[in-house]
BATINU-95219 format. One record per atom (N, C-alpha, C, O, CB): residue in three letters; x, z, y; atom name. Coordinates in Angstrom, 3 decimals, always signed. Atoms other than C-alpha are relative to their C-alpha. Glycine has a CB too. Layout:
rec resn: Ala	east: X	up: Z	north: Y	name: CA
...
This chain:
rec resn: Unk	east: +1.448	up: +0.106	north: +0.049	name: N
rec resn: Unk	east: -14.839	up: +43.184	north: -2.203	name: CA
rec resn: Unk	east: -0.396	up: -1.379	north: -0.535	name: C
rec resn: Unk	east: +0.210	up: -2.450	north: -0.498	name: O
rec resn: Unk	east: -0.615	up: +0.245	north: +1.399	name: CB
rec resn: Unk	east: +0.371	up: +1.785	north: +0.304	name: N
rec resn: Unk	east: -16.989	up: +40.410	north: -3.632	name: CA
rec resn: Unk	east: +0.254	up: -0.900	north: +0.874	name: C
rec resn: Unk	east: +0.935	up: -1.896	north: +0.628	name: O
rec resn: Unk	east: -1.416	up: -0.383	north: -0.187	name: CB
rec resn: Unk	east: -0.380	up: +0.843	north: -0.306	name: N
rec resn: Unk	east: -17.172	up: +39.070	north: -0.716	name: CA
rec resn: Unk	east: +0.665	up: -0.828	north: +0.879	name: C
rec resn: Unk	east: +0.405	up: -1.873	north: +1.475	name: O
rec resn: Unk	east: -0.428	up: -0.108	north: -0.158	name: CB
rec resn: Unk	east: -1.698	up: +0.531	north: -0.202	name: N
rec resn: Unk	east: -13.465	up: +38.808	north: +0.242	name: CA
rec resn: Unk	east: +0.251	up: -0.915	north: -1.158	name: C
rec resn: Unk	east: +0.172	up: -2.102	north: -0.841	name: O
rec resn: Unk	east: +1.294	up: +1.368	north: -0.087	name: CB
rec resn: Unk	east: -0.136	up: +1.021	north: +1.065	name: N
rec resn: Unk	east: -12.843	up: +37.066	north: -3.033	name: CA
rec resn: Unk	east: -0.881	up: -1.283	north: +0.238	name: C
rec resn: Unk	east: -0.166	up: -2.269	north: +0.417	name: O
rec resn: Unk	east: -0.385	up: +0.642	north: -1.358	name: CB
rec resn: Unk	east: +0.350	up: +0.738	north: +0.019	name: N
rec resn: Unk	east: -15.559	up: +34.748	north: -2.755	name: CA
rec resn: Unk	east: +0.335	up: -0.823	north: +1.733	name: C
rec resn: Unk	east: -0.181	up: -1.926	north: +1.554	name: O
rec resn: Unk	east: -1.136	up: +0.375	north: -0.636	name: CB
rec resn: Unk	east: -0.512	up: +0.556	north: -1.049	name: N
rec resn: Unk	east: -14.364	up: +33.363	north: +0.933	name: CA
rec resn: Unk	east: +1.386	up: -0.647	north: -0.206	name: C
rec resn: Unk	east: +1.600	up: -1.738	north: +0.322	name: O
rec resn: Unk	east: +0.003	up: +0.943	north: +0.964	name: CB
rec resn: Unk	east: -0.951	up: +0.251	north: +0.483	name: N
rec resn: Unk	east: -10.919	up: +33.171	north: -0.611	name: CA
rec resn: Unk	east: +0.158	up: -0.823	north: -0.473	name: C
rec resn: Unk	east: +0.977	up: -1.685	north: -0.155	name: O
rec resn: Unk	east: +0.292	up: +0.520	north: -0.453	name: CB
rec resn: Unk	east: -0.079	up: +0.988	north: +0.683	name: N
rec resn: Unk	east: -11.906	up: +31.339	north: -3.305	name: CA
rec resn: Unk	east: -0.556	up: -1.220	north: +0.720	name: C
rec resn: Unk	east: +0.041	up: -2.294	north: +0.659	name: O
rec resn: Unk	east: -0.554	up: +0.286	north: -1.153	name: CB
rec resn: Unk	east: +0.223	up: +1.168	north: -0.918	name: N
rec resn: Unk	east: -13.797	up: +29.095	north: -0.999	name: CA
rec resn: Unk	east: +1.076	up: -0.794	north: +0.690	name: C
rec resn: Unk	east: +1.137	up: -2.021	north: +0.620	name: O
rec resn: Unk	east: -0.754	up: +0.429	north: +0.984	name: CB
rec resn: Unk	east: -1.059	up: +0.779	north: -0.981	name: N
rec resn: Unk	east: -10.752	up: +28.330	north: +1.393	name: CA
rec resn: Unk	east: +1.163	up: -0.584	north: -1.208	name: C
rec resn: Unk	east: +1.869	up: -1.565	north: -0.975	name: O
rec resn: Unk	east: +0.854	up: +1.283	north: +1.378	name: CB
rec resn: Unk	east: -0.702	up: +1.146	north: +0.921	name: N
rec resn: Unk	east: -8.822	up: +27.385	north: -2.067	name: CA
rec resn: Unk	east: -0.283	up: -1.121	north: -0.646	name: C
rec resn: Unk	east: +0.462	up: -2.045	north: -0.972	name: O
rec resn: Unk	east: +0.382	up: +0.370	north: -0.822	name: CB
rec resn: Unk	east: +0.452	up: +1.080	north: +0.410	name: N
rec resn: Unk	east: -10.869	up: +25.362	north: -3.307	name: CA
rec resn: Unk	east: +0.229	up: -1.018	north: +0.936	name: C
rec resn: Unk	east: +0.809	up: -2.078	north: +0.702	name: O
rec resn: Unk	east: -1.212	up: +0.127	north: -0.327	name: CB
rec resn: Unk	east: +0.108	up: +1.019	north: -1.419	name: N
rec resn: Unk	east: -11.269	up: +23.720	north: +0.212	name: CA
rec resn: Unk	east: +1.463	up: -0.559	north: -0.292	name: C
rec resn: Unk	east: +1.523	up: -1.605	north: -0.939	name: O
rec resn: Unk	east: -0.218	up: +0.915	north: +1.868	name: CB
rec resn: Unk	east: -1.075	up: +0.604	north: -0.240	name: N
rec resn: Unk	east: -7.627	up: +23.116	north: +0.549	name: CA
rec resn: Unk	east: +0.894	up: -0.635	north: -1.556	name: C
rec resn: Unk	east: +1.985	up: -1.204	north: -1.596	name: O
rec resn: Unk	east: +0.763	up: +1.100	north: +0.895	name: CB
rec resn: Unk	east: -0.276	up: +0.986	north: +1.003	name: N
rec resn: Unk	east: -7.153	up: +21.760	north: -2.875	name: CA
rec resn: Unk	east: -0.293	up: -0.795	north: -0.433	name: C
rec resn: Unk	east: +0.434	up: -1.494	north: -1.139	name: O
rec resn: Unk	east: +0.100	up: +0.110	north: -0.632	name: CB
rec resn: Unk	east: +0.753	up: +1.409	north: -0.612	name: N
rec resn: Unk	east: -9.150	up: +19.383	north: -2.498	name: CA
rec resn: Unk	east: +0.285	up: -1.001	north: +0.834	name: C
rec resn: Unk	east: +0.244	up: -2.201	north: +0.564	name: O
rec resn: Unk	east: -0.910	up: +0.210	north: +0.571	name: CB
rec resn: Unk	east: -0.868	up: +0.689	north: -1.213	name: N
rec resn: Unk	east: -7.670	up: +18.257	north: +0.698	name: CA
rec resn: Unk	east: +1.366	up: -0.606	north: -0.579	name: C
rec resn: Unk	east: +1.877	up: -1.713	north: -0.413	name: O
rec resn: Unk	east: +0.415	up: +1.196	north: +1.245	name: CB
rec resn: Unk	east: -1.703	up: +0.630	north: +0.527	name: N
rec resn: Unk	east: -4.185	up: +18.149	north: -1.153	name: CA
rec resn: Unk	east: +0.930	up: +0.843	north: +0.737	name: C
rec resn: Unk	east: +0.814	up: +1.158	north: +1.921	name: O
rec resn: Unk	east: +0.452	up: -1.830	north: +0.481	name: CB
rec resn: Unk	east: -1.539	up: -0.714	north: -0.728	name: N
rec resn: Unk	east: -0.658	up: +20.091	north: -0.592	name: CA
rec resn: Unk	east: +0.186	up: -0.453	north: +1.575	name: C
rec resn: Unk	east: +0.039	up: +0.223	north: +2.593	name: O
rec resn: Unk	east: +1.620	up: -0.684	north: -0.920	name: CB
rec resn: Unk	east: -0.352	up: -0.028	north: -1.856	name: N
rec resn: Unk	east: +0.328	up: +18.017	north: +2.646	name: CA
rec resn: Unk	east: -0.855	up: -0.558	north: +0.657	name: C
rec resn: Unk	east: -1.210	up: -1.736	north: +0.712	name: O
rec resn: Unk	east: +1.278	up: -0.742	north: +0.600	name: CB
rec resn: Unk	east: +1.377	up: +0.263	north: -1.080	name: N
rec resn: Unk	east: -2.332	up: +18.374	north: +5.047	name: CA
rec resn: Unk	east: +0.394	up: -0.941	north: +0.969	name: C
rec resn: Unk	east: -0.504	up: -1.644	north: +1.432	name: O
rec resn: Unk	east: -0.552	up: +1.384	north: +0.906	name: CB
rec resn: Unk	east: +0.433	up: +1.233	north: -0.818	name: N
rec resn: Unk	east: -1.067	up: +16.013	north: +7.295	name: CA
rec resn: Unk	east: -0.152	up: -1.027	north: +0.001	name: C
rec resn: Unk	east: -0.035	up: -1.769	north: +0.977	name: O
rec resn: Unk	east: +0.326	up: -0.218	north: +0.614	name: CB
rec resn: Unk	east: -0.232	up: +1.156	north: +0.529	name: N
rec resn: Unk	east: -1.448	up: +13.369	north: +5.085	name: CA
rec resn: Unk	east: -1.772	up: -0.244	north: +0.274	name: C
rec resn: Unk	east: -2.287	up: -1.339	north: +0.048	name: O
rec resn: Unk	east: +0.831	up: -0.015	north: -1.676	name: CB
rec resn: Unk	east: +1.380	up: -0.288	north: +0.514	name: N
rec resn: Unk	east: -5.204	up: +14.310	north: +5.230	name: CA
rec resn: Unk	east: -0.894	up: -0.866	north: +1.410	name: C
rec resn: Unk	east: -0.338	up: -0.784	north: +2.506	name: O
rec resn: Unk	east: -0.322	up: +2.033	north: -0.209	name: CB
rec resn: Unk	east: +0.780	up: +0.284	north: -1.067	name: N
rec resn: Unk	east: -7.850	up: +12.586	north: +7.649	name: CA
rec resn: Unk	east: -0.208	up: +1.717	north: +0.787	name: C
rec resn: Unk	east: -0.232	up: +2.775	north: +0.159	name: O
rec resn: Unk	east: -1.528	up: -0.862	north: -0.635	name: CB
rec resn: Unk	east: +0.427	up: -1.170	north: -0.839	name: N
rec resn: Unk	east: -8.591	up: +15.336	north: +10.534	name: CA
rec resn: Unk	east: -0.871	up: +0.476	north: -0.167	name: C
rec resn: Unk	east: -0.675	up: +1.689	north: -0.240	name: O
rec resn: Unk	east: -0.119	up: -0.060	north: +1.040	name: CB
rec resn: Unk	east: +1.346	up: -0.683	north: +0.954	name: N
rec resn: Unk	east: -12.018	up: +16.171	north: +9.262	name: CA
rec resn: Unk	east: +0.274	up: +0.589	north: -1.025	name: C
rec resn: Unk	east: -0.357	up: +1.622	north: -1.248	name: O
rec resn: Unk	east: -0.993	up: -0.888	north: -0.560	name: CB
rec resn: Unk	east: -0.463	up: -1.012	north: +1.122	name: N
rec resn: Unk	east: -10.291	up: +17.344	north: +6.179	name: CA
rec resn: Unk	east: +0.362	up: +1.137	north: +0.447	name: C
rec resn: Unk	east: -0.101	up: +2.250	north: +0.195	name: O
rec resn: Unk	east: +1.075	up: -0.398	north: -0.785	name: CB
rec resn: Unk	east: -1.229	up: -1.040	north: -0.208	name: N
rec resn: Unk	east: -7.440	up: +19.067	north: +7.838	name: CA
rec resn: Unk	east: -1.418	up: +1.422	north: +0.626	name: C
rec resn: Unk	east: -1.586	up: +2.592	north: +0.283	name: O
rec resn: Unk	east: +1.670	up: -0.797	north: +1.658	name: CB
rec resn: Unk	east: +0.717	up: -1.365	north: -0.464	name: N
rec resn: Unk	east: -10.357	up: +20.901	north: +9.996	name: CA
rec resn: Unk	east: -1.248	up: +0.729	north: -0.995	name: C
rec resn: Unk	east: -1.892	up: +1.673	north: -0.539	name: O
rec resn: Unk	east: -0.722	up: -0.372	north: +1.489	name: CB
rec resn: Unk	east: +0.697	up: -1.113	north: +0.979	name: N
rec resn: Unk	east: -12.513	up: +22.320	north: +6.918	name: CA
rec resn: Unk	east: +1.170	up: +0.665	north: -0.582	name: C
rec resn: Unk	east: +0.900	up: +1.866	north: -0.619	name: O
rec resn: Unk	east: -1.025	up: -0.631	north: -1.270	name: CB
rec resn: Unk	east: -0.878	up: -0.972	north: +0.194	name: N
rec resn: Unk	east: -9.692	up: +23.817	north: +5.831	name: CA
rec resn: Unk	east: +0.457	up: +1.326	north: +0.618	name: C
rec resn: Unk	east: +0.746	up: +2.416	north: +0.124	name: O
rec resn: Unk	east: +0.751	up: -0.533	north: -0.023	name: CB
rec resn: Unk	east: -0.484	up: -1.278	north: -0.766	name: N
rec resn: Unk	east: -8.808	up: +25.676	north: +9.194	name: CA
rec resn: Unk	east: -1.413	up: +0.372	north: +0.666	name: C
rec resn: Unk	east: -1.418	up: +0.875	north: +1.789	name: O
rec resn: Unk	east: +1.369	up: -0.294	north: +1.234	name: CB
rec resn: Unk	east: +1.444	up: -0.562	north: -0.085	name: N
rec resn: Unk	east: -12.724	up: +26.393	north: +9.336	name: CA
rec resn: Unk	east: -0.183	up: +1.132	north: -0.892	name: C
rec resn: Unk	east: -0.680	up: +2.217	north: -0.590	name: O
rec resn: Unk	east: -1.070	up: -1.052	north: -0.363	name: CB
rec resn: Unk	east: +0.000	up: -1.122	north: +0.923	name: N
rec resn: Unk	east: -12.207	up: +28.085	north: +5.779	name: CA
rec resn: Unk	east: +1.103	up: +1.248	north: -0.107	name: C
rec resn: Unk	east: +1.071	up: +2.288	north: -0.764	name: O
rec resn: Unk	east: +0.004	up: -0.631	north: -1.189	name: CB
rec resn: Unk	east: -0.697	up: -1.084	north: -0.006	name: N
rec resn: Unk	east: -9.256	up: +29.788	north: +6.753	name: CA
rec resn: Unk	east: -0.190	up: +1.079	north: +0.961	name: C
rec resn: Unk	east: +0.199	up: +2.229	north: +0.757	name: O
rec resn: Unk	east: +1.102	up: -0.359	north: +0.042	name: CB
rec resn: Unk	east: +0.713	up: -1.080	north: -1.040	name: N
rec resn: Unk	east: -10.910	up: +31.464	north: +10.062	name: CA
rec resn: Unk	east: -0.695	up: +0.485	north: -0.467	name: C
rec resn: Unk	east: -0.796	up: +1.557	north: +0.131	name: O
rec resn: Unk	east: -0.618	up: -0.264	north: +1.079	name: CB
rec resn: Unk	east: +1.146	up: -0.917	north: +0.636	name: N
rec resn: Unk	east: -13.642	up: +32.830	north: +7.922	name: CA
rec resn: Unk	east: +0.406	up: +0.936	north: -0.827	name: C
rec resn: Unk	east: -0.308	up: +1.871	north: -1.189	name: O
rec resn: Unk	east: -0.965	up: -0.689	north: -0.757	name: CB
rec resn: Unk	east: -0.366	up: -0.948	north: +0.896	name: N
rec resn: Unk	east: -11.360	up: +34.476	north: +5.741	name: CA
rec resn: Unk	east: +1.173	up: +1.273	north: +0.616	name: C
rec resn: Unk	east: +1.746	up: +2.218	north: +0.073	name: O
rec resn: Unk	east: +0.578	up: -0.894	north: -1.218	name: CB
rec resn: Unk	east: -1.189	up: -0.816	north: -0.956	name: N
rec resn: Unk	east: -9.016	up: +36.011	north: +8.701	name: CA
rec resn: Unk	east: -0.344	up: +1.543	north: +0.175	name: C
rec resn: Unk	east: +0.502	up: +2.415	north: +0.370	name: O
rec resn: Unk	east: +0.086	up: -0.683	north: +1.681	name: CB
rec resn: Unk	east: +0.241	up: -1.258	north: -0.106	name: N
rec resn: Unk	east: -11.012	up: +39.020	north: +8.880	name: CA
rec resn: Unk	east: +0.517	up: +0.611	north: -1.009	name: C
rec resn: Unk	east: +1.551	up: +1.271	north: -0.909	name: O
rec resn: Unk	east: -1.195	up: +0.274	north: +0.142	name: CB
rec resn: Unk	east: -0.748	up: -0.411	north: +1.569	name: N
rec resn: Unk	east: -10.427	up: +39.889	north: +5.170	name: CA
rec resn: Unk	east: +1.626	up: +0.700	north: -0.179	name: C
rec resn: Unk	east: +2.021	up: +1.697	north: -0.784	name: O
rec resn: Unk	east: +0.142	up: -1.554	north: -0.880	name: CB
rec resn: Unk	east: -1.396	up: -0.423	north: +0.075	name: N
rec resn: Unk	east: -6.653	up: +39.897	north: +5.810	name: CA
rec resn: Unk	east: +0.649	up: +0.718	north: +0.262	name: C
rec resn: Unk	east: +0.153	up: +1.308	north: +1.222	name: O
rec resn: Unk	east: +0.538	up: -0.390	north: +0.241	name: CB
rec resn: Unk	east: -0.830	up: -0.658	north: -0.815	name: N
rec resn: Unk	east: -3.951	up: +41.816	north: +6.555	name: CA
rec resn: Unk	east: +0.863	up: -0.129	north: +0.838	name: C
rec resn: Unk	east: +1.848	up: -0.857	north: +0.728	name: O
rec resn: Unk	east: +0.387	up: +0.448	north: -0.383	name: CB
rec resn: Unk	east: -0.362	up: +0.320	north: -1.319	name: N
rec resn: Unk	east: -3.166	up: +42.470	north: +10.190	name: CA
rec resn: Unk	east: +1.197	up: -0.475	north: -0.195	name: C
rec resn: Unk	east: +1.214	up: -1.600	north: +0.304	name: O
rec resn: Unk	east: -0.041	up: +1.037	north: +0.977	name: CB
rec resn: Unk	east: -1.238	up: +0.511	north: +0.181	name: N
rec resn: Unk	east: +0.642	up: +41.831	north: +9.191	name: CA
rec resn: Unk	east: +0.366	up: -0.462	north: -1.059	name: C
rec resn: Unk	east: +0.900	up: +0.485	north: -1.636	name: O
rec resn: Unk	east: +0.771	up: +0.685	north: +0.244	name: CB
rec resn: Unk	east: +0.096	up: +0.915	north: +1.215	name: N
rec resn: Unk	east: +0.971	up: +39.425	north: +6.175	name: CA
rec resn: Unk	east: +1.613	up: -0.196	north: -0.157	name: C
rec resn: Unk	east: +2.097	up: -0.243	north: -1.288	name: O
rec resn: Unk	east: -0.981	up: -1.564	north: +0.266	name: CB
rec resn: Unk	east: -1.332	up: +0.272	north: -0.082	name: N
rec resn: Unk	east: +4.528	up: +38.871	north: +6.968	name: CA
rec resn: Unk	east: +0.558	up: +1.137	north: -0.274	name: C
rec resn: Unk	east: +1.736	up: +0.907	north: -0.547	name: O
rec resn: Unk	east: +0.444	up: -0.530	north: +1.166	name: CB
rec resn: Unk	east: -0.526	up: -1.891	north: +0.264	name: N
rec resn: Unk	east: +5.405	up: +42.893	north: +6.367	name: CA
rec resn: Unk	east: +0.162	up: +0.159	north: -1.368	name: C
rec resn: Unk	east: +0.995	up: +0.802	north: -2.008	name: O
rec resn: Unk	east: -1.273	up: +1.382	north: +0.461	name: CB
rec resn: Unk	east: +1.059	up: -0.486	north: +1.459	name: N
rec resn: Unk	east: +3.419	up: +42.730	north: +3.142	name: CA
rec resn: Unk	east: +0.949	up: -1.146	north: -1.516	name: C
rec resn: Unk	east: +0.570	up: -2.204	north: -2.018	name: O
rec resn: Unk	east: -2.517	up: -0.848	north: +0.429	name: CB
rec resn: Unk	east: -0.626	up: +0.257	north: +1.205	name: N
rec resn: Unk	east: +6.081	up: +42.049	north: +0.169	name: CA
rec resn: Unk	east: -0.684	up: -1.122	north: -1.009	name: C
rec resn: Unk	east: -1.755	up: -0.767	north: -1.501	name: O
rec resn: Unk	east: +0.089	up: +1.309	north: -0.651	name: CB
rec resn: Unk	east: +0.866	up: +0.782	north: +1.175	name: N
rec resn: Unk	east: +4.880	up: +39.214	north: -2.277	name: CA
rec resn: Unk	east: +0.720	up: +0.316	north: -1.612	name: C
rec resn: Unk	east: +1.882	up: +0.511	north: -1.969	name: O
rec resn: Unk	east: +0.070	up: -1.921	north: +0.372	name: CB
rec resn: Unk	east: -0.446	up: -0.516	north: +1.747	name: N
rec resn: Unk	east: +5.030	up: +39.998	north: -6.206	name: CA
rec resn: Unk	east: -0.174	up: -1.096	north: -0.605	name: C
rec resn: Unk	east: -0.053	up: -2.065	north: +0.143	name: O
rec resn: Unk	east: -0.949	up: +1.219	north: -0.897	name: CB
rec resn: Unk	east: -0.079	up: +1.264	north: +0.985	name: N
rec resn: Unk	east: +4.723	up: +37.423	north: -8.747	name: CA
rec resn: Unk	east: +0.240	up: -1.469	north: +0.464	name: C
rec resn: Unk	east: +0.971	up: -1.963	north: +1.323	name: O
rec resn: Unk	east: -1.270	up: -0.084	north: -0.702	name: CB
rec resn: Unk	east: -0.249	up: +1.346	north: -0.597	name: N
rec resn: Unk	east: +4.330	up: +34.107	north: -8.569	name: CA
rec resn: Unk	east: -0.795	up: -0.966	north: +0.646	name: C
rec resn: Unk	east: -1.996	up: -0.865	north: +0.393	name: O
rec resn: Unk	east: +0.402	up: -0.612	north: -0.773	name: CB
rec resn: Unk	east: +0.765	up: +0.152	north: -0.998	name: N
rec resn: Unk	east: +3.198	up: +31.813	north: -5.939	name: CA
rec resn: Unk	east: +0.191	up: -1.333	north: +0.549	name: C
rec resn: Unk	east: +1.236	up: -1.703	north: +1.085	name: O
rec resn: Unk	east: +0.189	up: +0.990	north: +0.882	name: CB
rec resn: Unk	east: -0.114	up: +1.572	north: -0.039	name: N
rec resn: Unk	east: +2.228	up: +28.042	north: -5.537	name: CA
rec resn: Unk	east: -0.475	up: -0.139	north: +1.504	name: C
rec resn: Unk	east: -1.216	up: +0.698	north: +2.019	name: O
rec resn: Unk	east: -1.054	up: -0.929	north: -1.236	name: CB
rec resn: Unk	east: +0.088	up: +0.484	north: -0.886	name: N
rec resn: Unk	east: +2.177	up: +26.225	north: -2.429	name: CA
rec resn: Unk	east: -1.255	up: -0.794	north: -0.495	name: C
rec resn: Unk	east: -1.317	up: -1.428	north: -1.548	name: O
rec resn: Unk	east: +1.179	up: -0.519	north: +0.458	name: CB
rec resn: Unk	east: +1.199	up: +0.691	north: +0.366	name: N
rec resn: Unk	east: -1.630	up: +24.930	north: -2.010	name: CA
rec resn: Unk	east: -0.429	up: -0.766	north: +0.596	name: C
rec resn: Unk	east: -1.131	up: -1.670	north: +0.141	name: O
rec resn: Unk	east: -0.852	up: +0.530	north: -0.167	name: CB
rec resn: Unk	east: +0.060	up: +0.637	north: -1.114	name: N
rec resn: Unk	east: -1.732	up: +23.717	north: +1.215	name: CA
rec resn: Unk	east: +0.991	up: +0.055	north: +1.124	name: C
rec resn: Unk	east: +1.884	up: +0.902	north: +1.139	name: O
rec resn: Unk	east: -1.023	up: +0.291	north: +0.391	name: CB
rec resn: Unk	east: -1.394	up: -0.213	north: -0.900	name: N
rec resn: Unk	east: +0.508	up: +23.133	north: +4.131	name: CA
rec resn: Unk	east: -0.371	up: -0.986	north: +1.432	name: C
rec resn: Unk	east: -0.760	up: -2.154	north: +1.429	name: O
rec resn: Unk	east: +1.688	up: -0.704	north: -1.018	name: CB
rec resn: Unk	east: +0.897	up: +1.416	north: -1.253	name: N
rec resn: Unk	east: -0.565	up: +21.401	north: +7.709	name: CA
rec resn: Unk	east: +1.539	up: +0.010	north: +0.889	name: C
rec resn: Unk	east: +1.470	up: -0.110	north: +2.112	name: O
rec resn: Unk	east: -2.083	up: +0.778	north: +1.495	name: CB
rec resn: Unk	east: -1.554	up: +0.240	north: -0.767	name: N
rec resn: Unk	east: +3.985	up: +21.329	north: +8.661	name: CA
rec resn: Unk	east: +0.061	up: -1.605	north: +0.236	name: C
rec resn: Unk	east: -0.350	up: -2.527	north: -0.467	name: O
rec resn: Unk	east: +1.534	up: +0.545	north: -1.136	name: CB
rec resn: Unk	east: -0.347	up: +1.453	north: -0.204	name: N
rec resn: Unk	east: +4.701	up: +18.277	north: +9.677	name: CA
rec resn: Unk	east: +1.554	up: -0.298	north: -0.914	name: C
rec resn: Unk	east: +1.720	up: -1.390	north: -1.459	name: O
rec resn: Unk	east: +0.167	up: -0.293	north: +1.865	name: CB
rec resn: Unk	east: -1.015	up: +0.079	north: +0.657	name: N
rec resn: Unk	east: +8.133	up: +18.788	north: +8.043	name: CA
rec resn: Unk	east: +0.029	up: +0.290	north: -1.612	name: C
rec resn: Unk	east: -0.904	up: +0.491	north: -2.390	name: O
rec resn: Unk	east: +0.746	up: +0.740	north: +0.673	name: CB
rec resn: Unk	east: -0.040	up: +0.016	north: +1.174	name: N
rec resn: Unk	east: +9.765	up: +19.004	north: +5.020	name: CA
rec resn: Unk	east: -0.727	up: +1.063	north: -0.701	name: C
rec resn: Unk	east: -1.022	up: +0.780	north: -1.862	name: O
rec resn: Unk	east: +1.150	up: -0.069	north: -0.269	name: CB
rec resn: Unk	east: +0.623	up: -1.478	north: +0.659	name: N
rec resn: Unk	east: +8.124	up: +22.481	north: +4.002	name: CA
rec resn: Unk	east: -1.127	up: -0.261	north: -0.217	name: C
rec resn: Unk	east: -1.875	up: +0.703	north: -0.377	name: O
rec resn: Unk	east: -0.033	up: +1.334	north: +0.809	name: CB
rec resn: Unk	east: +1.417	up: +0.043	north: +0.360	name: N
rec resn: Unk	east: +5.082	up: +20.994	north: +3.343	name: CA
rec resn: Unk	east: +0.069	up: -0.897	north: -1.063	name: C
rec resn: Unk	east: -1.049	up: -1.307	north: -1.373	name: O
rec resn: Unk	east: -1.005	up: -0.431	north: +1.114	name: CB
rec resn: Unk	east: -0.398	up: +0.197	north: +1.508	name: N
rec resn: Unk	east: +6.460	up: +19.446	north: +0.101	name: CA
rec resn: Unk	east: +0.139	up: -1.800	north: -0.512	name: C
rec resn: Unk	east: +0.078	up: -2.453	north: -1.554	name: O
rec resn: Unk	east: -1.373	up: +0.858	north: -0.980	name: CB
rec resn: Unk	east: +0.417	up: +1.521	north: +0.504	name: N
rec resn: Unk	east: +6.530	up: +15.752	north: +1.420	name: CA
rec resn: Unk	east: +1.353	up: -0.291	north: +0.902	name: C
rec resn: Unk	east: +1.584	up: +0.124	north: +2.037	name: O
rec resn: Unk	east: -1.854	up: -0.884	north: +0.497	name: CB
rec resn: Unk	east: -1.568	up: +0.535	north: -0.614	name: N
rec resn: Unk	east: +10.259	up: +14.107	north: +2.114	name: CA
rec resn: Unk	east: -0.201	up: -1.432	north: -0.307	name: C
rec resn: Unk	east: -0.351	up: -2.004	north: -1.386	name: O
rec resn: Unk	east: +1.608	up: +0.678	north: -0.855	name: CB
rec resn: Unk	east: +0.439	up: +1.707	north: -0.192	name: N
rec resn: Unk	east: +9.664	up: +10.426	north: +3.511	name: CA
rec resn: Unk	east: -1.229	up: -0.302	north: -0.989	name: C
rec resn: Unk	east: -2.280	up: +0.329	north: -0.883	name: O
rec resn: Unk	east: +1.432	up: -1.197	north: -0.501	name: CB
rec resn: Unk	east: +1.290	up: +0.574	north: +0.406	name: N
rec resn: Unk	east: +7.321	up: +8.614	north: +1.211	name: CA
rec resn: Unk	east: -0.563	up: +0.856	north: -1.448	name: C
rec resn: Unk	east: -1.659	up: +0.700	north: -1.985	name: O
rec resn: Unk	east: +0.259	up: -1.744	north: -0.280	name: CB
rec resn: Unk	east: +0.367	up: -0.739	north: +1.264	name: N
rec resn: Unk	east: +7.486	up: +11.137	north: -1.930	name: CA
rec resn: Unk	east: -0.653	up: +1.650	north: +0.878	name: C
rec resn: Unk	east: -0.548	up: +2.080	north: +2.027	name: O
rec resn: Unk	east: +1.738	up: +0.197	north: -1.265	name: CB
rec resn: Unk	east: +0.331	up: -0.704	north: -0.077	name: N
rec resn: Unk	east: +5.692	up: +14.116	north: -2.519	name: CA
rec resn: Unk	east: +0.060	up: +0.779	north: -1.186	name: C
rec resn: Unk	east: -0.315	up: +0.400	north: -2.295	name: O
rec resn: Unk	east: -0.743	up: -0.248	north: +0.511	name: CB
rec resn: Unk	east: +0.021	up: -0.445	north: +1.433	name: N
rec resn: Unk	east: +6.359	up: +16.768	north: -4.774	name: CA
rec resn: Unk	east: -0.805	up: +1.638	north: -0.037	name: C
rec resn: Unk	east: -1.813	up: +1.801	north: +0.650	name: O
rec resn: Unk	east: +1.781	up: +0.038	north: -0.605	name: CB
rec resn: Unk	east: +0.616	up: -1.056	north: -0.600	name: N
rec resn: Unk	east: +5.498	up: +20.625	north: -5.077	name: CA
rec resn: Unk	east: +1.056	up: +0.664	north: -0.287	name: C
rec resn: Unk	east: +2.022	up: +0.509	north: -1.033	name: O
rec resn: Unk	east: -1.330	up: +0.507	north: -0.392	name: CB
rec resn: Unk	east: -0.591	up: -0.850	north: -0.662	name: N
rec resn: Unk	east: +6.518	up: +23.477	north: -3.432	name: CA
rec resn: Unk	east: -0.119	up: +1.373	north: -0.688	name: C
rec resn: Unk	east: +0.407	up: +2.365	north: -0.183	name: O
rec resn: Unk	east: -0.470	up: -0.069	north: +1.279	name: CB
């Protein structure tokens, strides 16, 4: 629906903005991000983890504290 897409696109924009590793981010960032991602939770599907991914697929955001969030000691690269 429109406006599933347009919530979507909202929470990407949001978190690309913020930057890949969210915990690099002031906390006011980090939380518009998980403001734009609760608004878009309805939209989703109940099991996301079930649901096969096809093509290809960039890491946009990430709030891990570890390496999986694309930042090892003082570098940062992408994921």
């Amino acid at each position: 629906s429109l406006e599933r897409n347009d919530k979507i696109l909202d929470l990407l924009r949001t978190a690309r903005s913020v930057g890949q590793v969210g915990v690099l981010a002031p906390e006011q960032e980090q939380l518009k991000v998980e403001e734009a991602a609760n608004i878009v939770i309805p939209f989703t599907d109940s099991k996301p983890a079930r649901t096969p991914l096809i093509g290809e697929h960039k890491l946009v955001y990430s709030a891990a504290k570890g390496a999986s969030s694309g930042k090892i000691g003082p570098l940062v690269g992408k994921v």
